[in-house]
N, C-alpha and C positions, 0 to 999 in steps of 0.2 A: 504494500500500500504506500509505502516511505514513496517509493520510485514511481510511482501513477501521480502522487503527488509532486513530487519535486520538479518530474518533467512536462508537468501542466503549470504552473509557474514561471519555467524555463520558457516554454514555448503556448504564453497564452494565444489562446483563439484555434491555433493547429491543434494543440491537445487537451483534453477535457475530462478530467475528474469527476465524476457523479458520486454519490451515495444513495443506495437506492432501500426501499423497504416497504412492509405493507401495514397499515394502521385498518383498525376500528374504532368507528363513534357511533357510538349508542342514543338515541334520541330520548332516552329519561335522563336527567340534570346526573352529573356525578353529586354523589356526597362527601360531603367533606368540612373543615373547619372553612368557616365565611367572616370575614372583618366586619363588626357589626358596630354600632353608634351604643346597644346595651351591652358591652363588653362581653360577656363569655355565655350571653340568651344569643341563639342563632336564628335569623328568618329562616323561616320555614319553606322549603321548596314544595312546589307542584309536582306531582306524576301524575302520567296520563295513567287510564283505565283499559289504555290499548297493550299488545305489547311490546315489549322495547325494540323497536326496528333499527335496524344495523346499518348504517354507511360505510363500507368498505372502500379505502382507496391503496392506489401504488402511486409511490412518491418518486420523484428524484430531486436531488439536492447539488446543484451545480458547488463544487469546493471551493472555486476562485471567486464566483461572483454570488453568492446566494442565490441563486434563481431555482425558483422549485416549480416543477414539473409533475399534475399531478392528473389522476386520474380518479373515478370513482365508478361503484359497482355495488350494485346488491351480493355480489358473492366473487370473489377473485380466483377463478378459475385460472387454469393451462391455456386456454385457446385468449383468453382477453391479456394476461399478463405477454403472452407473445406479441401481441396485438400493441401492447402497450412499448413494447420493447422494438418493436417496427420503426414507431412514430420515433425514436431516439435520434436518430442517424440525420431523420428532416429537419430538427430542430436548431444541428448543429452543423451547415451541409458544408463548414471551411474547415471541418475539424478534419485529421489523417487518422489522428487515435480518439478514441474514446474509453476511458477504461467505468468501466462499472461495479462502484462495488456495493458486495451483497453477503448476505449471509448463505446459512447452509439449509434456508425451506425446501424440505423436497421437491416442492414445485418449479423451483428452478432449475431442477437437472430433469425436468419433462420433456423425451421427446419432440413433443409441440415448441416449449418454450427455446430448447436447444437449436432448436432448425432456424427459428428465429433470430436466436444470438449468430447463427453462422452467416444467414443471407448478408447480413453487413460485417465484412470484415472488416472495420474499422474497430469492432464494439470488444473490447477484452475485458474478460470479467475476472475481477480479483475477487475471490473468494476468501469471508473473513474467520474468523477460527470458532468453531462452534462453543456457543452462550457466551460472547461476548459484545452485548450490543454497545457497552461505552466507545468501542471503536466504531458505529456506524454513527456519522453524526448526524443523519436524518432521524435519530431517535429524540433528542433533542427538538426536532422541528414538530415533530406529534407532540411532546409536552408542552410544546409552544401553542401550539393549536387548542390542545384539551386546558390549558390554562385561561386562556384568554377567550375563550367560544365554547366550548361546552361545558367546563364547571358551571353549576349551579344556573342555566341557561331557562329563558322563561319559554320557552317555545315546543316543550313536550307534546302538546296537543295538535299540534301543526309539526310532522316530520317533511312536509315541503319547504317550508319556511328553515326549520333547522339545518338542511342539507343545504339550502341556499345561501346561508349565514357561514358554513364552514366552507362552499365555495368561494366566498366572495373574500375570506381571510387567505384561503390558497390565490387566488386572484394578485390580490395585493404583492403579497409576494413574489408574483410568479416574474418580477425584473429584479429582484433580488432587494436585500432589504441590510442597512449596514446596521442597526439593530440586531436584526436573524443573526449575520454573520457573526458578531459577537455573541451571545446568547448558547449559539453552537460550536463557538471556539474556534471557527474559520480566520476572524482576523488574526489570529495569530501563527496559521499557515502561510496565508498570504498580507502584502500588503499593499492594496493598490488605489 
């Protein structure tokens, strides 16, 4: 990973670091402690009566510029993570290299998803050492997210509105954010 990095740094815009990964958000509010004006009495959240329906997304996290990259899904299957992993290459169409790194989900040594990482030789995937996600720094950008959007979120009863609410925070992001960058420890990879 040292050398995905360093030689995206070396060679911005030709070579391009990603961090890639997959998150869930849940449309019932998380729980948790809330800063309250009565000191240690919590407002009390809402739940819906439905049940807690799932937003599944795949991320990518540009290293050099924070730019994230995302996708969403009722279920993240084989055939959409390839799908997903397609659109990579369009994104970035002056790069030579692409490295992507990823953990060890079975789903990414699928068949399907495999054939996909090969149509672009450009795309190398650096594979990171199993349970260790402090090395993926787009874990960091889901805490980012479930901090600032979906803790304790008024919008249980509306899961279109909630999905649209955690689009529009990937949105913002998506030209990269020097807040993010920080937050996930990237300005200190790079400094530009």
């Amino acid at each position: 990973m040292d050398q995905a990095l360093q030689e995206a740094a070396a060679h911005p815009g030709e070579v391009v670091t990603l961090f890639e990964d997959e998150a869930s958000f849940y449309r019932q509010p998380s729980q948790g402690w809330l800063w309250s004006w009565l000191g240690r009495r919590q407002p009390r959240l809402r739940y819906s009566h439905g049940s807690n329906t799932v937003m599944r997304v795949v991320g990518l996290l540009d290293a050099r510029t924070g730019a994230v990259h995302t996708w969403d899904f009722a279920k993240v299957t084989a055939a959409r993570l390839a799908r997903s992993f397609r659109e990579v290459g369009g994104r970035y169409p002056n790069a030579r290299r692409i490295y992507l790194v990823m953990d060890n989900w079975p789903v990414h040594f699928h068949p399907t998803v495999q054939a996909a990482l090969a149509a672009d030789p450009r795309l190398v995937v650096v594979a990171l050492p199993t349970y260790a996600p402090w090395l993926n720094a787009i874990e960091k950008l889901w805490r980012w997210v479930k901090q600032r959007v979906v803790h304790a979120h008024p919008w249980c009863d509306d899961f279109l509105t909630f999905r649209a609410e955690v689009r529009a925070e990937f949105a913002r992001l998506a030209t990269g954010s020097p807040e993010l960058r920080r937050y996930c420890g990237l300005d200190k990879i790079y400094s530009i």
